[in-house]
MITORZA-342025 format. One line per field, with one value per residue (C-alpha): residue in three letters; x, y, z. Coordinates in nm, 2 decimals, always signed. Example, Ala and Ser with C-alpha at 12.3 -4.5 7.8 and 13.67 -1.06 7.14 Angstrom:
REM residues 2
residuo (ALA|SER);
x (+1.23|+1.37);
y (-0.45|-0.11);
z (+0.78|+0.71);
***
This chain:
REM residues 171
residuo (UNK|UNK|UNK|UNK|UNK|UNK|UNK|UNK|UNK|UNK|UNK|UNK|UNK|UNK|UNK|UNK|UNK|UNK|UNK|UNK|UNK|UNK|UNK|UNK|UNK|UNK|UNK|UNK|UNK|UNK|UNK|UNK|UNK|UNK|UNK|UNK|UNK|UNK|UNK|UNK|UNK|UNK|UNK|UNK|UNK|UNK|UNK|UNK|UNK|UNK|UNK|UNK|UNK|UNK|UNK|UNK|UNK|UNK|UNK|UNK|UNK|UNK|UNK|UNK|UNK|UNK|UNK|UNK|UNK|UNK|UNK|UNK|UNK|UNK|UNK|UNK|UNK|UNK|UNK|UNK|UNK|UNK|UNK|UNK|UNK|UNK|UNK|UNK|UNK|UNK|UNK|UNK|UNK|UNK|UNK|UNK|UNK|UNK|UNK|UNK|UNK|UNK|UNK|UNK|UNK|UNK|UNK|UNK|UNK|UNK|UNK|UNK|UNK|UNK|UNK|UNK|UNK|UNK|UNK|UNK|UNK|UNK|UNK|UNK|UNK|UNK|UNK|UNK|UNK|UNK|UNK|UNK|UNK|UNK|UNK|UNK|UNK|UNK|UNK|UNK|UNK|UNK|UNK|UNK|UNK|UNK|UNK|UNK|UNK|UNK|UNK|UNK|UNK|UNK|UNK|UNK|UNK|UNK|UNK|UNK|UNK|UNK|UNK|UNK|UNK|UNK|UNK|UNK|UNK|UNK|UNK);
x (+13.02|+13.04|+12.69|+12.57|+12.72|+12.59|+12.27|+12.25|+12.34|+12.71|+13.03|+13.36|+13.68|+13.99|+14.38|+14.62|+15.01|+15.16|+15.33|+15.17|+14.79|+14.47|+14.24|+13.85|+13.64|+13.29|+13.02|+12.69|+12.41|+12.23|+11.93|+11.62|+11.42|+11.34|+11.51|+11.27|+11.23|+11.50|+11.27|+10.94|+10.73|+10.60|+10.28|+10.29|+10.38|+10.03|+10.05|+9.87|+9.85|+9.94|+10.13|+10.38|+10.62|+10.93|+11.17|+11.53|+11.85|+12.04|+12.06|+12.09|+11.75|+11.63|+11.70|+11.67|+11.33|+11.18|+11.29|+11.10|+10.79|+10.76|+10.78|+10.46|+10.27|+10.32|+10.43|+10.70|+10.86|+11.11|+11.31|+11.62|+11.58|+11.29|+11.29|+11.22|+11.04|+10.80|+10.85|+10.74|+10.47|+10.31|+10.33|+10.16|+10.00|+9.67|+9.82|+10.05|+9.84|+10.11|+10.46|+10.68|+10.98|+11.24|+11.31|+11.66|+11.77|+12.03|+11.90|+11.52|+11.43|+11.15|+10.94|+10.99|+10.93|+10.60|+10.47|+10.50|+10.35|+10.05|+10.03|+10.01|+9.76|+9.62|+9.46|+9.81|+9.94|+10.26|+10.44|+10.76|+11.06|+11.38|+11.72|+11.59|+11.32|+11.04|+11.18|+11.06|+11.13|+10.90|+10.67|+10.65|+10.58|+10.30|+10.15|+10.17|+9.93|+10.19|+10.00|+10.26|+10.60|+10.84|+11.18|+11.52|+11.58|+11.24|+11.14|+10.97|+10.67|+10.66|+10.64|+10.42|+10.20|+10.27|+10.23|+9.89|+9.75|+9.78|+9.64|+9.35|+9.30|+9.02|+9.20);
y (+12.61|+13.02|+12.95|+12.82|+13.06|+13.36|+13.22|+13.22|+13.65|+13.55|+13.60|+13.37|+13.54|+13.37|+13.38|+13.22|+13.15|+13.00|+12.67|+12.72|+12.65|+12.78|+12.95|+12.98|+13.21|+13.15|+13.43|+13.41|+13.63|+13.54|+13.36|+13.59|+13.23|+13.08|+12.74|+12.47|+12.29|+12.03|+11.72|+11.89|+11.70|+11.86|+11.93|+11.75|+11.45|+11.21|+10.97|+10.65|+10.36|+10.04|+9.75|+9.76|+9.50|+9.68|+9.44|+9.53|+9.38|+9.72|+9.69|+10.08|+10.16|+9.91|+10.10|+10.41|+10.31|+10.15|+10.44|+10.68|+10.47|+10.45|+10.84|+10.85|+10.64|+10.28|+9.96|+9.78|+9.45|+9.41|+9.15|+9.20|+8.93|+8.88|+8.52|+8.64|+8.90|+8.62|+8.40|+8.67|+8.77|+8.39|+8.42|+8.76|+8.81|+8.88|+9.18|+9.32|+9.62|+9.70|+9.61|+9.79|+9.62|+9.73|+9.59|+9.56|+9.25|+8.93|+8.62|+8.67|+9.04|+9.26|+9.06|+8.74|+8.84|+9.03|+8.68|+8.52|+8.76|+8.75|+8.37|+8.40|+8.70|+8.79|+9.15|+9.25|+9.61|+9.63|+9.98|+9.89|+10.13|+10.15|+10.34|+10.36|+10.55|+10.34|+10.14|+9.77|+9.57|+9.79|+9.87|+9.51|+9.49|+9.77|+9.59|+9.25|+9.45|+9.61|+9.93|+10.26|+10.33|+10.53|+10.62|+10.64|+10.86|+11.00|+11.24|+11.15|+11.33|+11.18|+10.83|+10.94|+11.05|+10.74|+10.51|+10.66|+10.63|+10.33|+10.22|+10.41|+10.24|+9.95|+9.62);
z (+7.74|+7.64|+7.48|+7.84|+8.00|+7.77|+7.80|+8.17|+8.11|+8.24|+8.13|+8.08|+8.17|+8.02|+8.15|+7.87|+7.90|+7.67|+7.87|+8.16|+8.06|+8.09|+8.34|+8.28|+8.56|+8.49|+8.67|+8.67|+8.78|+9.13|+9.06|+9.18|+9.18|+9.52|+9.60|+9.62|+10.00|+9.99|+9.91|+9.77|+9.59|+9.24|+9.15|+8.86|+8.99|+8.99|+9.31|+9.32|+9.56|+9.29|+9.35|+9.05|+8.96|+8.80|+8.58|+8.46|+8.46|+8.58|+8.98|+8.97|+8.77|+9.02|+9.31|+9.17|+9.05|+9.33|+9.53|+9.26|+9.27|+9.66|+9.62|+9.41|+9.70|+9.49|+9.63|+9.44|+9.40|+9.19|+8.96|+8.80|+8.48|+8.27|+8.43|+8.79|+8.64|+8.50|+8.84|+9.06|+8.82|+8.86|+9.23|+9.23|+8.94|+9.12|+9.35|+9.04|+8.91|+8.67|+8.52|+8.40|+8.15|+8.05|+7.67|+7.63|+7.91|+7.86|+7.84|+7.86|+7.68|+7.70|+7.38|+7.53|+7.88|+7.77|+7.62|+7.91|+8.12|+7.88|+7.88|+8.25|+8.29|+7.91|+8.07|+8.25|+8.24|+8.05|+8.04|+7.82|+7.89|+7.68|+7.67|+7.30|+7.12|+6.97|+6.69|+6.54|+6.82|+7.06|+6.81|+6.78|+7.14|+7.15|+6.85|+7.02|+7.34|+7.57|+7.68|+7.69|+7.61|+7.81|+7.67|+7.90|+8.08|+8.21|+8.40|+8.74|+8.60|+8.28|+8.43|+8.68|+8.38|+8.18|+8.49|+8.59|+8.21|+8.17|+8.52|+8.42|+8.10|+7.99|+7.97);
***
């Protein structure tokens, strides 16, 4: 914390007794920086107008998102299991620009999910994202065709990066 703290050209003011405990007042200096407009958008954030088909097994990433995708202009349908994943996929694989598949799931997982998208469409758009950096089993993936990876947790500019580079990719 004093590192932080000293970093941030403040101080750390400590009140000790013995028995009683510990207080810590923590100052730092007013920010000269303007506050950004509650709900600006960055610059860096690349829009688009996809539909994108976002599979994972957490309801929260779900949510969180679909909410982050509608932000970037995208429409979304989601799945929370590679199977609906795939089921959804074979009822709109022709709108589905894009998935994006999250690698660790129960039951059906990222690998086996990503075959049977490609058995379904062999051209589709696979972005594989993971709590985990790129190790055998998704290098495995991105060998087997899967187009991008993007590592847990990301950055709303990141993805928007990541998303739009691979949209804008030959199949």
């Amino acid at each position: 914390m004093y590192g932080i703290v000293k970093n941030h050209g403040g101080t750390v003011e400590v009140f000790s007794e013995k028995g009683k405990g510990s207080t810590f007042n923590v100052y730092l200096p007013v920010s000269n920086k303007e506050m950004a407009e509650k709900g600006a958008f960055s610059e860096n954030i690349i829009e688009g107008s996809e539909k994108i088909l976002l599979i994972d097994d957490e309801g929260e990433v779900l949510d969180v998102g679909r909410r982050m995708l509608e932000k970037m202009g995208y429409s979304v349908v989601t799945a929370n299991s590679g199977e609906k994943g795939v089921q959804l996929y074979e009822k709109l694989a022709t709108d589905i620009d894009l998935v994006i598949l999250d690698m660790i799931m129960p039951g059906m997982g990222g690998g086996e999910t990503f075959d049977s998208l490609r058995l379904i469409n062999s051209s589709v758009k696979v972005l594989l994202s993971s709590g985990y950096s790129v190790e055998s089993q998704a290098q495995n993936i991105l060998e087997r065709g899967c187009n991008g990876f993007i590592q847990k947790p990301f950055r709303i500019e990141d993805l928007s990066l990541m998303i739009r580079k691979v949209l804008d990719s030959a199949s």
